[in-house]
C-alpha positions in Angstrom: -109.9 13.1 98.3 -111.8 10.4 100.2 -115.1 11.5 101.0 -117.1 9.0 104.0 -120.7 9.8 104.0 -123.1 8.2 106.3 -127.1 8.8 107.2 -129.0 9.2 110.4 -132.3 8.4 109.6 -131.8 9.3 106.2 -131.4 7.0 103.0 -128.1 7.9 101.3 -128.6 7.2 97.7 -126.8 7.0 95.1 -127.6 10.8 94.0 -127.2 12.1 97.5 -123.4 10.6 97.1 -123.0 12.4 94.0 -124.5 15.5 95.2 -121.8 15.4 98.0 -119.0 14.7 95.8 -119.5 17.8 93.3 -120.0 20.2 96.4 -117.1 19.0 97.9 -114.7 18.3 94.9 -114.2 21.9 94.3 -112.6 22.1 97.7 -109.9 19.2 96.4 -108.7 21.7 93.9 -108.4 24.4 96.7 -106.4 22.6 99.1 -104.5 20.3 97.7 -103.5 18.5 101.2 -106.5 18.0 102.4 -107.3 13.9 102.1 -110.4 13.2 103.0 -114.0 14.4 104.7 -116.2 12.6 107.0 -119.8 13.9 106.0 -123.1 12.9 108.4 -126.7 13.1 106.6 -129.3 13.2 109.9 -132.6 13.9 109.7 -134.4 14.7 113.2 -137.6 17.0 113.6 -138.3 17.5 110.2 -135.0 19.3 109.5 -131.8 18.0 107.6 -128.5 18.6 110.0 -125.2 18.0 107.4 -122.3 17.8 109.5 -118.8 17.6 108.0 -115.3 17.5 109.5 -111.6 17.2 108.4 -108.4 17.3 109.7 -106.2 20.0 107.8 -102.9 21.4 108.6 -103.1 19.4 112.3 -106.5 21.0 113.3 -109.6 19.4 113.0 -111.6 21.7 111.1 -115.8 20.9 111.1 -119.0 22.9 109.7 -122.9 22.2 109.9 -125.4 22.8 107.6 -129.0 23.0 108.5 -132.5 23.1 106.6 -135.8 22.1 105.8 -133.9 20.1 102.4 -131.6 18.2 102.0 -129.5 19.8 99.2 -129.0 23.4 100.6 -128.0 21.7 103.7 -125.3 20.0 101.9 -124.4 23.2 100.4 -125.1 25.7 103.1 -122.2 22.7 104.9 -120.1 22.8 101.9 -119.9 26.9 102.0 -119.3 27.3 106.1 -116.5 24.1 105.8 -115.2 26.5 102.5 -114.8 29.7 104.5 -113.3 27.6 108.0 -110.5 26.1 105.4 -109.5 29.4 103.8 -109.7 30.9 107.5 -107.1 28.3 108.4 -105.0 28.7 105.7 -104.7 32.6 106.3 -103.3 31.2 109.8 -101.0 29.4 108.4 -99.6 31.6 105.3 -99.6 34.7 107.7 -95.9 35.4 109.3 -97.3 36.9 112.5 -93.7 37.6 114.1 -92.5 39.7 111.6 -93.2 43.5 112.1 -94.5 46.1 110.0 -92.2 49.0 109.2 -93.6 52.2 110.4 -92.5 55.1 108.2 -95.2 57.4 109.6 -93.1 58.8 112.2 -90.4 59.8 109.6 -92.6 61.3 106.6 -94.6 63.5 109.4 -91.2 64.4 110.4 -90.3 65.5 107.2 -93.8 67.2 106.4 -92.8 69.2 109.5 -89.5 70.0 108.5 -91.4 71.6 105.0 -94.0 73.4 106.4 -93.4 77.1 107.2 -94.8 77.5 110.9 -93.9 81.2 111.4 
């Protein structure tokens, strides 16, 4: 997965990138498909804004992180982008025009039937 970082008015260092690259590694094993993650470092009113987006499945999928640091920022964004990609998966894998058989009608039926209402 191709991760493309860049800063606003932040220095991205050679730890930052590596920072980056565990939190979002893990979500390479997840989804397989997805190829790569544009991540944005900005710093503006004292306060770290991580914003990353994707495309996945044809949707473009984003999350933001915010606080006061930098590194639960990155993984407050890692966690919300996380819970948007399983989201979109569950779209996907779900086969919403296929019905659910109801056998409520016939077992209360049958309970019916059994019970002696004399």
């Amino acid at each position: 997965m191709k991760i493309n970082l860049s800063g606003h008015h932040v220095d991205v260092t050679d730890t930052v990138k590596q920072h980056v690259e565990e939190k979002f590694t893990k979500l390479a094993s997840h989804f397989p498909t997805l190829i790569s993650l544009n991540v944005i470092i900005a710093k503006e009113h004292g306060e770290f804004d991580v914003e990353v987006s994707t495309n996945y499945e044809g949707s473009r999928i984003a999350a933001n992180g915010k606080d006061a640091v930098m590194y639960p920022a990155i993984a407050s964004a890692a966690k919300k982008l996380d819970a948007a990609l399983k989201h979109r998966k569950g779209h996907l894998k779900a086969d919403k025009h296929a019905k659910p058989e109801v056998t409520a009608p016939e077992i209360a039926y049958e309970k019916v039937q059994e019970m002696d209402l004399r």
